[in-house]
C-alpha positions as CSV (number, residue, x, y, z in Angstrom):
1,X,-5.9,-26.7,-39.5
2,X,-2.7,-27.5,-40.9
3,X,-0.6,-29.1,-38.5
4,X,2.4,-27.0,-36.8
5,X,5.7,-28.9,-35.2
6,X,7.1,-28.5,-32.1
7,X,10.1,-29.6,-31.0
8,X,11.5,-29.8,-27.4
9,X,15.0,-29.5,-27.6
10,X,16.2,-31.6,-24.4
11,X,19.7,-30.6,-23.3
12,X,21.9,-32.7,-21.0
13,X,20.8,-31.8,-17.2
14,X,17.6,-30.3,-18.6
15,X,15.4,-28.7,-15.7
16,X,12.5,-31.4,-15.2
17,X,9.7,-28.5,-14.5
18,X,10.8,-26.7,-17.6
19,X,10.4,-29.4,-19.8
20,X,7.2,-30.6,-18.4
21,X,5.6,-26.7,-19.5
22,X,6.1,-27.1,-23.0
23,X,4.7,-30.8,-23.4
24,X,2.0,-30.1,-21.2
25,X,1.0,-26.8,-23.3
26,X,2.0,-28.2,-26.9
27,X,0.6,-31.5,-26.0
28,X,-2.3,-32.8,-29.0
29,X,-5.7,-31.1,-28.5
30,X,-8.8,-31.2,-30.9
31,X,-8.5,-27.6,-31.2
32,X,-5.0,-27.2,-32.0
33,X,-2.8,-28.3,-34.8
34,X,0.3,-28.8,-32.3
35,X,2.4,-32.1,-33.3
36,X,4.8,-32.0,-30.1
37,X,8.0,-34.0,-30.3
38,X,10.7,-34.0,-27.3
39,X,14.6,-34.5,-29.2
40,X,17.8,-34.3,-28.2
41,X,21.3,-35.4,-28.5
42,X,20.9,-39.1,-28.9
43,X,24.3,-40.1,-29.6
44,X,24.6,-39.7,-25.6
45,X,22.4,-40.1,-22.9
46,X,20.2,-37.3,-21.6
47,X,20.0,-36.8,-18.2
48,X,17.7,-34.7,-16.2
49,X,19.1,-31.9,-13.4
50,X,16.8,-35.0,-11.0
51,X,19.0,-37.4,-11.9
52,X,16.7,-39.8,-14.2
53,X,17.0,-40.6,-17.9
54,X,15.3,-39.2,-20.5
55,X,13.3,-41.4,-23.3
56,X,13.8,-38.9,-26.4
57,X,11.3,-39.6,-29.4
58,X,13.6,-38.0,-32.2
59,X,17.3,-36.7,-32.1
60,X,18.8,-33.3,-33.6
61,X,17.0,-33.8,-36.9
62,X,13.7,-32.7,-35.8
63,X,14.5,-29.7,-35.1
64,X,15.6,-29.0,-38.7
65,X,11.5,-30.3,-39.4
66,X,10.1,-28.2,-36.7
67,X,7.7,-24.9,-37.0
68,X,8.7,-24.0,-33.5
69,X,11.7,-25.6,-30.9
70,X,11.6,-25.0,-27.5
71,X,14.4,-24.8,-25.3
72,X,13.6,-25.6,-21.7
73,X,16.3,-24.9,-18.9
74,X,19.8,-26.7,-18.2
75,X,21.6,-26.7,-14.6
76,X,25.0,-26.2,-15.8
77,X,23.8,-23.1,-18.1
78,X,27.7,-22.0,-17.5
79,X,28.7,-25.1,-20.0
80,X,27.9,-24.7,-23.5
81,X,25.7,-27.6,-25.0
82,X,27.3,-30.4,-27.3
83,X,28.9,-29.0,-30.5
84,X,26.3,-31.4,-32.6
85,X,23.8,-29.9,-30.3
86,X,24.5,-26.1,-31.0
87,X,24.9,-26.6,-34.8
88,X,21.5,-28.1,-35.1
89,X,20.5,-25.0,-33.6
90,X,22.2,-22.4,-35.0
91,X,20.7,-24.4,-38.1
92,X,16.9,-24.1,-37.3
93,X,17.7,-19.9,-36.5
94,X,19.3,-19.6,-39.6
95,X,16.2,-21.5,-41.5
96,X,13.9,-18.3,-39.6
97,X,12.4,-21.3,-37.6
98,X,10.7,-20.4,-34.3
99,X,12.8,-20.6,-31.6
100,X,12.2,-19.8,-27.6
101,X,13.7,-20.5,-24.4
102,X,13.0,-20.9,-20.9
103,X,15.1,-20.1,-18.3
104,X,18.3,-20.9,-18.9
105,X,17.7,-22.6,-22.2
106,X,18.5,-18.9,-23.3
107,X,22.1,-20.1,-22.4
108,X,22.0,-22.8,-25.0
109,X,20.5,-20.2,-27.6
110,X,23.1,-17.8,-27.0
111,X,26.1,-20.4,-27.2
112,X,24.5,-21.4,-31.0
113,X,25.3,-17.5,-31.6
114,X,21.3,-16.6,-32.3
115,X,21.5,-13.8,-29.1
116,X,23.9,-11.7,-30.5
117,X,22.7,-8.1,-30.8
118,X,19.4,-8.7,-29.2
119,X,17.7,-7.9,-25.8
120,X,16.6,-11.2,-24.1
121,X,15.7,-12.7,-20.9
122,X,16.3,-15.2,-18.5
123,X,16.3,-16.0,-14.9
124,X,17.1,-12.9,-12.8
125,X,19.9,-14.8,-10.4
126,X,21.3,-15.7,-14.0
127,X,21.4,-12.8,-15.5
128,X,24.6,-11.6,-14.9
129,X,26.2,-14.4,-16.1
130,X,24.6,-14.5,-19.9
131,X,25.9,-11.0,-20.3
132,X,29.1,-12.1,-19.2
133,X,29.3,-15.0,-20.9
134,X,27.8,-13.6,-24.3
135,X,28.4,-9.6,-24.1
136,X,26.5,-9.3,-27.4
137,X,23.3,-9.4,-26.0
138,X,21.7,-7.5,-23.5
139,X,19.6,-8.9,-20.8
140,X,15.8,-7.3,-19.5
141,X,15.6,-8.5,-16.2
142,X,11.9,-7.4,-15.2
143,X,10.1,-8.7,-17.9
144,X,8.2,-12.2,-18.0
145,X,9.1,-12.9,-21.7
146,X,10.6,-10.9,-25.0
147,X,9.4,-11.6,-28.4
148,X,11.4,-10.9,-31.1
149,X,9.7,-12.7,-33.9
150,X,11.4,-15.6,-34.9
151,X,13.4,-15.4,-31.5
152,X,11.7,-15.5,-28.3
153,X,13.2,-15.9,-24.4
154,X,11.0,-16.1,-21.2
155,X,12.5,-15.1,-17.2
156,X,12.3,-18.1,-14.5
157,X,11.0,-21.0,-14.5
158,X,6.6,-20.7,-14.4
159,X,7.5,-18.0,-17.2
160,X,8.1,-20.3,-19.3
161,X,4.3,-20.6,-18.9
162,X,3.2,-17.1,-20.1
163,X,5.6,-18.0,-22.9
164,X,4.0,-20.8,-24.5
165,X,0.6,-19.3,-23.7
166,X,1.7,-16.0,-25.4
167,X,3.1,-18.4,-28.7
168,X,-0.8,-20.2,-28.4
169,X,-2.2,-16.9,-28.1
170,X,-0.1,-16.0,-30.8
171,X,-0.8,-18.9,-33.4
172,X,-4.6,-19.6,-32.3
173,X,-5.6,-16.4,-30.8
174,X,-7.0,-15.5,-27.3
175,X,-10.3,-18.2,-27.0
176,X,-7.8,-20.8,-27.6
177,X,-4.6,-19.6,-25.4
178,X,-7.1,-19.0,-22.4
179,X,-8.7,-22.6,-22.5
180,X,-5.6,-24.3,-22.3
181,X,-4.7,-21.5,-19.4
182,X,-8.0,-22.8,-17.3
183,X,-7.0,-26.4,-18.2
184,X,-3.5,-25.7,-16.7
185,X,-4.6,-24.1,-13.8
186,X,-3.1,-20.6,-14.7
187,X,-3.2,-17.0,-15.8
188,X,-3.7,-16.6,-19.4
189,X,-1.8,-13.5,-19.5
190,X,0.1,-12.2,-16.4
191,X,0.6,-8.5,-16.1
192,X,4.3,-7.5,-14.9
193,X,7.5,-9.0,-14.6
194,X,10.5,-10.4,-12.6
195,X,10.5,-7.2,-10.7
196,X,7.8,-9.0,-8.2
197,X,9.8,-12.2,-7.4
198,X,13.3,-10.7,-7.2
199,X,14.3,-10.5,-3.4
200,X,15.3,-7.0,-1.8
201,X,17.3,-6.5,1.5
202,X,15.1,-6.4,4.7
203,X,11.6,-5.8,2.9
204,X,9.0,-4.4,5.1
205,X,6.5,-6.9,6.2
206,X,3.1,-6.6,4.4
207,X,0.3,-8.0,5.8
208,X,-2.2,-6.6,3.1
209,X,-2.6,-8.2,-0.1
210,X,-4.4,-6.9,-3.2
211,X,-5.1,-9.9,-5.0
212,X,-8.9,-10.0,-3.6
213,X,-9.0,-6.2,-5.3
214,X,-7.4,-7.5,-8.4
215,X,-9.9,-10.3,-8.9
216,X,-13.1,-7.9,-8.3
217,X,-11.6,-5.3,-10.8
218,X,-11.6,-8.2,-13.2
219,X,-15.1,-8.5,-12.7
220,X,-15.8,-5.1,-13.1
221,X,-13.3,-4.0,-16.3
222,X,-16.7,-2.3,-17.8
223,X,-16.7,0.7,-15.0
224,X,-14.4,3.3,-14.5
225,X,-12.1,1.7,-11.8
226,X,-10.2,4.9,-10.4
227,X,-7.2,4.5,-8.5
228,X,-9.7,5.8,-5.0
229,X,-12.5,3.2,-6.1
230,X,-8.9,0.3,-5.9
231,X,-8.2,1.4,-2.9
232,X,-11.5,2.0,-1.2
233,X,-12.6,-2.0,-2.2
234,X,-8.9,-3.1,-0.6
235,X,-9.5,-0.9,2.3
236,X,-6.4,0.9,1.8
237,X,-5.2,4.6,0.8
238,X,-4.7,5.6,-2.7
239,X,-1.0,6.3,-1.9
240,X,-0.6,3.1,-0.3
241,X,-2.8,0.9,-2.9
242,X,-0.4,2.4,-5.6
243,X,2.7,1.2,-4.0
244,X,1.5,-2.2,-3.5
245,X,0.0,-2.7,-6.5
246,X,3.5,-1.9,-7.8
247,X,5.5,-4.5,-5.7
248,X,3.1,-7.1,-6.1
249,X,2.3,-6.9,-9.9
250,X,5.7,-4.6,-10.8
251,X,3.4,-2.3,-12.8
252,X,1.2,0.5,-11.8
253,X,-2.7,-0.3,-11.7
254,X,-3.1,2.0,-14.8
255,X,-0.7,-0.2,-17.2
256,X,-2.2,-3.6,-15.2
257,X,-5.6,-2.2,-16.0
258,X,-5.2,-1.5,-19.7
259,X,-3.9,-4.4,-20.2
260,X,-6.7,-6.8,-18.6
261,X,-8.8,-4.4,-20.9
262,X,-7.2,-5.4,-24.0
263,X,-7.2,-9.0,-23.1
264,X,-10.9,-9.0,-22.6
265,X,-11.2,-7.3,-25.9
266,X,-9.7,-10.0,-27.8
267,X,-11.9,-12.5,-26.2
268,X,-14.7,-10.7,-27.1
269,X,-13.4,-9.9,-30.8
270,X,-13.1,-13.7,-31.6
271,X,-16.1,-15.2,-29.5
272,X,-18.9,-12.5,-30.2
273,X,-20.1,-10.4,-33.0
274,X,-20.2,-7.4,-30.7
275,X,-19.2,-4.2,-32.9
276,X,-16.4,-2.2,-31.2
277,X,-18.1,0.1,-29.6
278,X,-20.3,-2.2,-28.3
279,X,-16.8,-4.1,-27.0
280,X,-15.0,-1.1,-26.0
281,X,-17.9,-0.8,-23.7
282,X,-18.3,-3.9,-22.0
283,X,-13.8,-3.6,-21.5
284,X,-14.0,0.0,-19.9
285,X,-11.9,1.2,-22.7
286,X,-14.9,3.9,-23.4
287,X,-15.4,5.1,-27.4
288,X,-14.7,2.9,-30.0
289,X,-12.3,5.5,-31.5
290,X,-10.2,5.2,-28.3
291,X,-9.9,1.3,-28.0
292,X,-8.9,1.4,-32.1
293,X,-6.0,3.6,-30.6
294,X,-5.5,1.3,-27.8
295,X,-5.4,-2.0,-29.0
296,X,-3.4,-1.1,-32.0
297,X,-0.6,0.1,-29.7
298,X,-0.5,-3.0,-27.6
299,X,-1.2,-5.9,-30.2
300,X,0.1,-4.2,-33.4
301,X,-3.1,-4.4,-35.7
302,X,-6.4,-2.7,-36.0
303,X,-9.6,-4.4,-33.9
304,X,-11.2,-5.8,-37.2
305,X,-8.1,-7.1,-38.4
306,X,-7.3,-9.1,-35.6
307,X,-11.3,-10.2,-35.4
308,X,-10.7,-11.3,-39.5
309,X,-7.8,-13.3,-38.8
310,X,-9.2,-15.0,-34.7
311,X,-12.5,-15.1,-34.9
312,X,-14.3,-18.6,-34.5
313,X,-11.2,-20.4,-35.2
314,X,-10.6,-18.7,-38.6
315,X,-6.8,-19.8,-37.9
């Protein structure tokens, strides 16, 4: 495999969880051409939001050499980076190199001008403040991540997670993005978005949760699954299973469902030599015709296509 940079871009006051995601994703594996390098500034010191020191192991230059730069979080996101550090970015966008940011680090993107125009993300309780501090872009604030190529921005914090699995996923295909995901302790691909974590006024206590149901229909994605099947395994009405399936997940079982479907299909594309049919099947997604339809809509390419270009580590 041909090897493929990564630069973490550290930012005075960088958040100490959000920088730890990237290197512990990016970090070397035998089964991944990831060369990870954490820069920054280093004509001053680097400071963490915790208070301690950063060792960088390359300045503003690497991310000039860089396939992809990360840009974890910052505490005083309301402060615009160094000058030096927001030309070296606005550099690497203008060179169409990869660039994505979690949390806040969408801040930092923004103040290197490489927002403007676009929809983006970042935390919730800072969303209102990157509109107003950059009104040329326009902030989603129930999604997990937005991918805009060359440009990509996750929500909070532990998004930054489905972020850099989505860029593995991305780059090495599903096999690879999920082994690092069990390593990690964590969901290869989570369904919904910020809508779930985002705190309303006086809530109703809940003393049912589905996640027991959500882990059985995994099991199960080759049957049917009907919204009175959900509901009769949580011990629940149908009604009442839809509504909170909804505030737990911020999506409706259908859309969860479909995607978990396509997910297993592109594990099943790269690992087996199953024909689609046969895969459709064994996903619950029912004729082969119909998961053609289906996985073209959600990953942008036919099923053969993207079996050509993941299967068995053709990357």
């Amino acid at each position: 495999m041909n090897k493929h940079r990564v630069a973490v871009l550290a930012v005075d006051g960088v958040l100490p969880i959000d920088l730890g995601i990237p290197t512990q994703i990016f970090n070397a594996r035998p089964n991944t051409p990831y060369e990870l390098t954490v820069c920054g500034d280093t004509e001053g010191a680097v400071t963490t939001s915790a208070g301690f020191t950063l060792g960088l192991t390359a300045g503003l230059e690497a991310l000039a050499e860089a396939d992809t730069v990360i840009v974890p979080g910052f505490e005083d996101y309301r402060r615009p980076p160094h000058p030096r550090v927001r030309a070296a970015l606005k550099l690497a966008g203008r060179a169409g190199i990869r660039i994505a940011s979690i949390c806040t680090g969408a801040f930092a993107v923004a103040a290197a001008g490489l927002l403007d125009g676009r929809t983006v993300t970042t935390h919730w309780a800072s969303a209102d403040d990157l509109e107003e501090l950059y009104p040329l872009l326009r902030v989603d604030r129930n999604v997990l991540y937005i991918d805009n190529d060359t440009i990509l921005t996750s929500a909070g914090v532990t998004a930054g997670i489905d972020l850099c699995l989505h860029l593995v996923r991305k780059d090495l295909g599903a096999a690879v993005a999920n082994d690092i995901a069990r390593e990690i302790v964590a969901s290869p691909h989570r369904a919904g978005g910020q809508a779930q974590y985002i705190t309303r006024s006086l809530p109703a206590p809940r003393a049912t949760t589905l996640a027991g149901t959500r882990e059985w229909a995994l099991r199960g994605l080759e049957g049917d699954l009907t919204i009175p099947e959900l509901a009769g395994h949580a011990g629940v009405s149908p009604r009442t299973l839809t509504r909170l399936w909804r505030q737990e997940t911020g999506v409706s079982p259908h859309q969860w469902l479909l995607t978990a479907r396509i997910n297993r299909a592109r594990e099943l594309l790269e690992t087996t030599d199953l024909q689609v049919e046969q895969i459709a099947t064994r996903c619950g997604l029912g004729s082969g015709a119909n998961m053609r339809a289906r996985f073209r809509d959600a990953v942008g390419i036919p099923p053969t296509t993207y079996r050509r270009a993941f299967q068995h580590g053709a990357p």
